[in-house]
Phi, psi and omega in degrees: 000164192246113183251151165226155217237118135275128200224146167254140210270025158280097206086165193267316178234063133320314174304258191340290167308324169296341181292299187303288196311323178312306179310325182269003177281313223266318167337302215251013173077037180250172159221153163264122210254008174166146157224149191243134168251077173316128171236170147225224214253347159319328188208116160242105238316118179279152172328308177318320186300306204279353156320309213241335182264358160112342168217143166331083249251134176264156171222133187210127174002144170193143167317158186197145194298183168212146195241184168296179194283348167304319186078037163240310170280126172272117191252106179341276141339316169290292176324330203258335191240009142290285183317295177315342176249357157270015199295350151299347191270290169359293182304341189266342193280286179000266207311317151306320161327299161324324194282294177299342180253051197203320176277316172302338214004094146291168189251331166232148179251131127290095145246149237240051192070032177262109203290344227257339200258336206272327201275311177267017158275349183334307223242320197275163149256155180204162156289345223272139161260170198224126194232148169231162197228146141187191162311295186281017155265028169283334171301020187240354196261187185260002168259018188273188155239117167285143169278139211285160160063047171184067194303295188295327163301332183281328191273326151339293186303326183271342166307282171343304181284321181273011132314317171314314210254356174322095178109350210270158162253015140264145137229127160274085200264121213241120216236129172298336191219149175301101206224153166297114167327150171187141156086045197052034169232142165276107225262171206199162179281159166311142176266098173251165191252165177329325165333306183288317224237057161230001169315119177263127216230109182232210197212088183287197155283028164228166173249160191245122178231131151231174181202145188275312206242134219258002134331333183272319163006303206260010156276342184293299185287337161296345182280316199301333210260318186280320157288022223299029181227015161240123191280146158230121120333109213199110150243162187212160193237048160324120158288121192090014157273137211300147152350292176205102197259146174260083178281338209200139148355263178293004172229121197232125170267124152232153189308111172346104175223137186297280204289342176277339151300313173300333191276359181278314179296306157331336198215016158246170202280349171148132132359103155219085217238154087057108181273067178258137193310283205290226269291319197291310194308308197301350250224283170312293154339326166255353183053034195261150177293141161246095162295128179242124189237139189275153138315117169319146213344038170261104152333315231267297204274009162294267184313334144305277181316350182267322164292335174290302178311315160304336171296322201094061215213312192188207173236160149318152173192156188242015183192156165315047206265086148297355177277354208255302260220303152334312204262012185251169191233151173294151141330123154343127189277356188253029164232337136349282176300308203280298178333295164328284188289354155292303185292003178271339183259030159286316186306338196279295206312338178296295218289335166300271249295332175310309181307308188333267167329319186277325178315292181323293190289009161271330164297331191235128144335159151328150162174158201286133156241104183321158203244150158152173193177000000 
């Protein structure tokens, strides 16, 4: 079958996971025939991506939170109304989109939290079925946690996501742990690629910090500055930053690179990022301790980190709290294992949804299916 990826390009990982599902296309003898990348003028499709995946990447305007003048706090308001005013430009990204699954003709759109993909089942038609994958559509299940107390966000946030998911006949919800399907949703392992599990994995003298908005830098460095006998490591996708810059002894910020992070991960004493999904899996997956600090009024990683915790993955932190992060011990090597090996059982889960799709279309005429994810 012929798959094309929409993908959203904020933080790597969305970015990843589409690398890892690619691996498993090419596994299983599928092909990947085209990827649409959401960029904003904030972020641009990093190297590593355009490197590894293997096809030709359309890039195109995509909504994008937008933050204070620090590049740390996500401001709501400011979001809705920067968005709302680009929405001509938007329409011309639709109309490329359009352009590409029109040349490609796939037979599945994977999309990967891109609202830009949720806007073209809206407006557009395909033959195409449409499967959505992310974290966040665990918010349809009855076990996820919502964070407490922030009512209008919450009800934002499920907007937001089943918009993403318009039209699609999967969701596909990628889950730290193993949970029951429910209400139509699939709940499926985290997508880690192949990379991690050839890591020979020890316990250097540093701690690992990443951050998606390169506003949090100054909490790393006052710790980093009150601390000099503790190394950190701190990557980031800072626009305009050196490879690898040194402010301090003990502190090296580097420019977001795929495999020099895992192999950073693989050989530090344990982790603290940003509560964004794809680094705490990988952080398990290794069987390193995690502090996760949500973006300050971004909702989505507020409910990510209460599921990580709930999880087993780490603690919570509401600031870059290395003394917090010290004091944690590695993970049970046998909760570990279990981790491995959920996450490890995608190929089985690919080969249903394939049965699936095929079961399906030999039973069903030909027919227009609306696109999104």
């Amino acid at each position: 079958m012929r798959f094309l990826f929409l993908i959203q390009g904020e933080g790597r990982g969305h970015l990843t996971q589409a690398l890892s599902f690619a691996a498993l296309l090419k596994k299983e003898q599928h092909e990947l025939v085209g990827v649409v990348v959401g960029k904003s003028p904030r972020r641009q499709v990093p190297d590593f991506f355009l490197q590894k995946i293997g096809v030709a990447v359309t890039p195109v305007e995509s909504p994008n939170f937008e933050t204070d003048r620090l590049e740390k706090k996500i401001l709501l308001g400011k979001t809705i109304r920067k968005n709302l005013g680009k929405l001509p430009s938007y329409w011309i990204s639709l109309q490329k989109i359009h352009q590409v699954i029109q040349l490609e003709q796939p037979d599945v759109v994977v999309n990967f939290y891109e609202t830009i993909g949720g806007l073209y089942s809206l407006f557009f038609s395909t033959k195409a079925v449409f499967w959505a994958i992310g974290h966040q559509y665990l918010e349809r299940h009855p076990e996820f946690t919502f964070a407490p107390n922030r009512g209008l966000e919450k009800i934002l946030f499920r907007m937001h996501t089943r918009l993403t998911a318009w039209g699609a006949s999967e969701h596909l919800a990628l889950s730290f742990l193993p949970k029951a399907d429910h209400n139509g949703v699939r709940i499926v392992p985290p997508l880690l690629r192949q990379e991690i599990k050839g890591l020979d994995v020890s316990k250097g003298d540093f701690y690992l910090t990443y951050m998606v908005n390169p506003g949090y830098a100054e909490e790393v460095l006052t710790f980093a500055e009150n601390n000099p006998t503790v190394q950190i490591k701190a990557f980031w996708d800072k626009k305009g930053a050196q490879e690898v810059e040194n402010p301090l002894p003990n502190l090296s910020f580097h420019k977001v690179n795929d495999q020099g992070f895992l192999e950073a991960m693989a050989a530090c004493k344990g982790l603290i990022c940003t509560a964004g999904f794809e680094s705490v899996c990988e952080a398990m997956y290794l069987g390193k301790p995690v502090v996760m600090v949500p973006i300050a009024g971004q909702y989505e990683q507020a409910c990510n980190a209460l599921d990580g915790e709930k999880s087993g993955a780490g603690k919570k932190a509401d600031f870059f709290n290395f003394e917090l992060l010290t004091s944690l011990s590695r993970p049970e090597a046998s909760h570990t294992e279990t981790y491995q090996e959920w996450a490890e059982s995608w190929p089985n889960v690919f080969r249903n949804l394939i049965y699936k799709l095929e079961s399906e279309s030999k039973k069903d005429s030909p027919k227009l299916v609306n696109a999104s994810s």
